[in-house]
N, C-alpha and C positions, 0 to 999 in steps of 0.2 A: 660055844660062840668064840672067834678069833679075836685076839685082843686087836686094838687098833693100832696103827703104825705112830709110832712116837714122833715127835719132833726129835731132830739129830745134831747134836753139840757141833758138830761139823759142818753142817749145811747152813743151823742158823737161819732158815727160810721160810721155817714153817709146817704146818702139817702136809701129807704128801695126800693129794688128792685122787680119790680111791671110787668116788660111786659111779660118777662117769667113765665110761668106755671110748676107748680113740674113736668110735663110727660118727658117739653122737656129737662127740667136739668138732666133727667134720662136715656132718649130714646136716645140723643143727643151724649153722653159722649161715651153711647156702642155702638151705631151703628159706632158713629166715631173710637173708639180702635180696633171695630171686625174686620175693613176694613184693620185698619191699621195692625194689627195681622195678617190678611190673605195675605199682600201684604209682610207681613214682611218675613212668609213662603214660598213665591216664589220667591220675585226679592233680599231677602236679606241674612237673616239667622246671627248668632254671632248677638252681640253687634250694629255692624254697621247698621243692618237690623231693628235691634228692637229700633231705634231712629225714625224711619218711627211712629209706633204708638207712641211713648213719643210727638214727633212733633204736631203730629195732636190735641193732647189731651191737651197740653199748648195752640194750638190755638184757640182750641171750649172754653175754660175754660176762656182763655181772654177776649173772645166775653160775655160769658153768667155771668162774673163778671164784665163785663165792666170794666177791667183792659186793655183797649186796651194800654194805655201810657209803659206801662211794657209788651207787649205783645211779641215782641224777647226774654228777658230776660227770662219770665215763658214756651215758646215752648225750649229756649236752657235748661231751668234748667229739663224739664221735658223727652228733648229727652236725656240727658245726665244720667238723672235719671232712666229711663223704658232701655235706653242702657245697664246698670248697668247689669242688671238680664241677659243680651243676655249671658254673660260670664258662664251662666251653662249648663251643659251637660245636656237631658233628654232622649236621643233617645231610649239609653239600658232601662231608665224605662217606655218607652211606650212598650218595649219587655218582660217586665216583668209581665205587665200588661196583655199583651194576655196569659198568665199561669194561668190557675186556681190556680193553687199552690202560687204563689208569687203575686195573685192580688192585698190582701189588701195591702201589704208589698209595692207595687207601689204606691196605693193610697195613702199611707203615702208621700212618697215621691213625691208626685207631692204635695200634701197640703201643704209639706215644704216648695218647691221650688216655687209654685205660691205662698206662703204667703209674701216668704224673694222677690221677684221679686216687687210685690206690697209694699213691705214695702219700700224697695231702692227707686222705683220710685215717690213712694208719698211723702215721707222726703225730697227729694232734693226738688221738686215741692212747696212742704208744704213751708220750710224754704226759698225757693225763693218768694215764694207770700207774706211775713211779710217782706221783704227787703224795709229800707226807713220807719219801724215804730218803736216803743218803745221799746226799747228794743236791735232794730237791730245794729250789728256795722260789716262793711266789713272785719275789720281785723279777728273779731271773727268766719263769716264765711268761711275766708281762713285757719283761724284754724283747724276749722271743717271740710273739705276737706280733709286736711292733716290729720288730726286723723282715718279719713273715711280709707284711704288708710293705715294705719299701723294694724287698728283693722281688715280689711279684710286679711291683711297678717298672724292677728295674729289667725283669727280662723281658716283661712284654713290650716294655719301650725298646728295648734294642734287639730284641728278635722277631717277636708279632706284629706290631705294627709295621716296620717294612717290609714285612712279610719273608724274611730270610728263608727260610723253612717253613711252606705252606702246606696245608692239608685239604682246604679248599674251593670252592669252584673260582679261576681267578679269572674270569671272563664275564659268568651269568651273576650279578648282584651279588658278589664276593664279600665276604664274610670277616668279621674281625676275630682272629683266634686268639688266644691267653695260655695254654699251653705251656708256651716257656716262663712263662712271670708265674706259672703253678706250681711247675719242678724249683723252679729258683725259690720261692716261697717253702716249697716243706724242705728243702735240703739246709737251708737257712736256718730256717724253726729247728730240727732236729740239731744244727750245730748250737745254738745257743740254748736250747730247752734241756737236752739228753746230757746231764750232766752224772758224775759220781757212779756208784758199782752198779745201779740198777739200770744206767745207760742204754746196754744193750738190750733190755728192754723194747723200746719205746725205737730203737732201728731194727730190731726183729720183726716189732709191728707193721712198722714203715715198709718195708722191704716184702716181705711177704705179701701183704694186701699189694703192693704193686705189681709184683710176681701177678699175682693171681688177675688183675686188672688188666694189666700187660698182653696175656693170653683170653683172658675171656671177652675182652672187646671183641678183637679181630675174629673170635671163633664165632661168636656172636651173628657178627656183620658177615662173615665168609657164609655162615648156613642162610641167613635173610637172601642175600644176592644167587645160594645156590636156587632155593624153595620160589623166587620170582623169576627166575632164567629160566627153569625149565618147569613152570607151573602147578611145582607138586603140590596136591590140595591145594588150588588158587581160592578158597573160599578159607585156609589160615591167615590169621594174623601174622606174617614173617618178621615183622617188625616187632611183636612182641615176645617172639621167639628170641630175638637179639638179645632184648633187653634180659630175658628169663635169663640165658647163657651167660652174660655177664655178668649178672648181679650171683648166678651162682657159683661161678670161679673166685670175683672178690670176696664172697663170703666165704671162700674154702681155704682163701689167703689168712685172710683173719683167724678162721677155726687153728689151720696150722700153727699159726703164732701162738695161740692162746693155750692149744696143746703144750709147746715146747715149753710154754711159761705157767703152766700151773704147777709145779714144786716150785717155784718161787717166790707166790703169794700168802699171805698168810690171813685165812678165813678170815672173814667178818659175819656179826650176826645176819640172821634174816631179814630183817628189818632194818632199814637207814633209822638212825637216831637221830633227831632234830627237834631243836627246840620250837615248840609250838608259837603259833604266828596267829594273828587274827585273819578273818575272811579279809573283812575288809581292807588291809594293808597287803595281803597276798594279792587281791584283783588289782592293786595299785600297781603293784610290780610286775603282775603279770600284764596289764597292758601298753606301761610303760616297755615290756620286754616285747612285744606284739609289734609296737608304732615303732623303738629302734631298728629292729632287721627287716620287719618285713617294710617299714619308711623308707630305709635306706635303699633296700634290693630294689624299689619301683622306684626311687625318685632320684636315688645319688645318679648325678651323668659321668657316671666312671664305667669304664671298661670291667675293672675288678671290683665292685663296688659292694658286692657280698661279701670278700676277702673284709671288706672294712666294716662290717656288720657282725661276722662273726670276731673277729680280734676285738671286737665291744663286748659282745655278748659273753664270750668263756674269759673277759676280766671282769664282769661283774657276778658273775657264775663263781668267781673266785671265789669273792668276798661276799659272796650269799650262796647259803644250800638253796634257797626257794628260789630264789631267779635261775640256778643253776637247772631246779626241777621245772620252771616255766619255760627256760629257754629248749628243754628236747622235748615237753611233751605240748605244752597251750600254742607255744609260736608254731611249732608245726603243726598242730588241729587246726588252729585257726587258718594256718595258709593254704592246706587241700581244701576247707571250706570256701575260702574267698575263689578257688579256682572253682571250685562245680558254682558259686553264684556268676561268676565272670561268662561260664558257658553254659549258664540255663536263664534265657528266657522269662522264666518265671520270680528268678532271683534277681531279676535288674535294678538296678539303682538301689535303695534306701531299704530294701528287702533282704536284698544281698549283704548287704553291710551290718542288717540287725542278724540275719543268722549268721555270719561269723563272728559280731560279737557275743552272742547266745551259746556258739557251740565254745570259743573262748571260756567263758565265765564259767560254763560248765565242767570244761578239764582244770579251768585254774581253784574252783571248787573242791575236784575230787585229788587233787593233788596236792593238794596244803594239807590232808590230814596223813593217814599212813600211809609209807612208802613202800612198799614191795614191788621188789622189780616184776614179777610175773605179772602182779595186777595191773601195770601200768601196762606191761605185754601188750596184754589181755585187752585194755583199754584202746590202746593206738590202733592194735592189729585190728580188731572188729570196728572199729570207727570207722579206718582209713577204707575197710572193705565194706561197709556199710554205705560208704561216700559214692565210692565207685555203683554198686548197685542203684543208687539213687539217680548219680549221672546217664546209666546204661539207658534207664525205661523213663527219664524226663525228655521232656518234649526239647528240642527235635529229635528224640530217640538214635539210641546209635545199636540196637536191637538187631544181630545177626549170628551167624552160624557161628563163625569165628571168634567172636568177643563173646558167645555165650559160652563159647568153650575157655576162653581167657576168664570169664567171674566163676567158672565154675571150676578152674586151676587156682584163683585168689581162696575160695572158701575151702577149698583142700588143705593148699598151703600153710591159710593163716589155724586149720583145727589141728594139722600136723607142728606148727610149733608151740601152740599151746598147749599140747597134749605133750608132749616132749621136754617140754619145762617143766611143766607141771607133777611131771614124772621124777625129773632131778632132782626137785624140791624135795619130793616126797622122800628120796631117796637120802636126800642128806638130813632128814628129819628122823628114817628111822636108823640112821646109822649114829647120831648122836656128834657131840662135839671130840673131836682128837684128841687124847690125851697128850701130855707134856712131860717130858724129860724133866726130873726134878736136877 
């Protein structure tokens, strides 16, 4: 049997991560984003929906950096981060994009907005995963937060709203875009947050996941507009094709970072350690954490108004591991719930509102006790694909060719990453903990 690679007096970084293979730090990230992107386009949509893939992608990332001990903390910093990006308009520029005339003019604009999407989410993610090293200090990152939220005001004040650089329809009921107050927000966050040797860190993240959003937008939108122009299988979903495309290049952004950055983390157990909490003050926080973001997303009348939901949420995420674990895994159940009662019929009114507090109290339940990040996986992924099968065949049914081929790519998707975690786990289990350089 090989002995195991030591920790090295020189590096100082840690044990050098050995059971994962480059395919699956790559395969892993986008299969997990594409799912979570295409669940985002049916059970969620806004901000609220796009915490579904941030969630999942903090959890694969935990696993495959063995940062399980921080594993809440990077699904909250990351679903609150990929949330970010939910806040831009694209619909009019995928209508822009079936015009010959305005194609490339789209393409632009979706490279924008997939770049600024990935840049938001990878900064927050980034600058959470350096938390707790050289560099790092909590007060600085609530700084950072805060600065997040005024430079988002300040570019969308002086770029969006008069529309300097538009993306689009500026004739047919034209659209308020955010865009720039996005980029100006995580390029802000990263100067005040990415501090000390681990810095480049947390702009590896950034940057990458932007790379990756950058290109899979527009690849995304370019096949939708090819597959409706010239009606290949007109009985697909083209529109969920986009979404798949995109969410698997940003996930392939992410893998790469997390690639280049595993000799620099240094393992954590399997297990997150926390101090045990009662039910009852964990359901308190958890619906306290429930009525903050999802209160503010429906009710603040601010353009950026999730930008200011999450800059609440990952500073009280700080200063609690439990809210940190309610804010990636109850506020997002809860929120694709409250979307299948908003579009079923049978969940109207006071019906709606008790199943998403029911399916609430249920995650904020199984999440106060052990933390393993697969089980949590485990939990979101079949939930949020559980949601959507429920939405497919409730009345008014949306029961067709093409979205039975869309839920039957969700239950693929979601058994290929749990099979695939579940493997890594196994794997660093029977490989044992690294030894250290005495």
């Amino acid at each position: 049997m090989e002995a195991q690679q030591p920790r090295t007096a020189e590096s100082g970084l840690g044990p050098v991560r050995q059971s994962a293979s480059m395919w699956r730090f790559l395969a892993l990230p986008a299969v997990a984003m594409s799912l979570g992107w295409g669940l985002r386009g049916f059970i969620g949509g806004g901000p609220l929906g796009a915490m579904i893939p941030g969630a999942v992608i903090g959890l694969v990332l935990a696993v495959l950096l063995r940062q399980e001990r921080q594993a809440a903390w990077l699904a909250a910093c990351a679903a609150a981060g990929v949330g970010l990006g939910g806040q831009m308009t694209y619909g009019q520029t995928v209508g822009l994009s079936l015009r010959p005339e305005s194609f490339g003019w789209a393409m632009l604009g979706f490279t924008v907005k997939g770049g600024a999407w990935g840049l938001a989410g990878g900064a927050v993610l980034g600058a959470g995963l350096i938390r707790g090293r050289d560099g790092w200090k909590d007060g600085r990152f609530l700084c950072a937060l805060a600065a997040m939220v005024a430079a988002t005001w300040a570019g969308w004040r002086l770029v969006n709203a008069p529309k300097l650089v538009y993306f689009s329809d500026p004739l047919n009921r034209p659209r308020e875009e955010v865009w720039a107050g996005l980029l100006a927000g995580a390029v802000t966050f990263l100067l005040c947050a990415a501090r000390g040797r681990m810095k480049h860190l947390a702009w590896r993240f950034a940057l990458w996941a932007s790379a990756g959003g950058a290109l899979g937008f527009p690849l995304g939108a370019a096949l939708q507009a090819w597959g409706r122009a010239f009606s290949v299988a007109p009985w697909l979903d083209w529109w969920k094709g986009m979404e798949f495309t995109f969410g698997a290049l940003l996930g392939l952004g992410f893998g790469i970072a997390a690639w280049l950055s595993r000799r620099e983390l240094i393992p954590g157990p399997a297990v997150e350690s926390a101090r045990s909490e009662p039910l009852t003050a964990s359901l308190l926080l958890a619906a306290a954490a429930v009525a903050a973001v999802v209160g503010i997303d429906y009710r603040l009348e601010l353009r950026f108004n999730y930008s200011v939901a999450a800059a609440l949420a990952l500073a009280a995420a700080l200063r609690s591991n439990l809210i940190a674990r309610h804010v990636a895994m109850t506020v997002t159940a809860t929120a694709f719930v409250l979307d299948l009662a908003e579009n079923t019929p049978a969940l109207a009114g006071a019906a709606g509102w008790l199943a998403a507090a029911a399916a609430g109290a249920a995650v904020a339940w199984r999440v106060s006790g052990r933390f393993a990040p697969r089980d949590m996986l485990s939990l979101l992924v079949w939930a949020a694909v559980a949601v959507s099968v429920v939405k497919t065949f409730a009345a008014p049914g949306l029961v067709s060719l093409g979205h039975l081929l869309t839920e039957c790519m969700f239950v693929l998707m979601a058994w290929l990453c749990i099979h695939w975690v579940r493997t890594e786990v196994t794997n660093d289990t029977e490989a044992g903990p690294a030894t250290v350089a005495s």
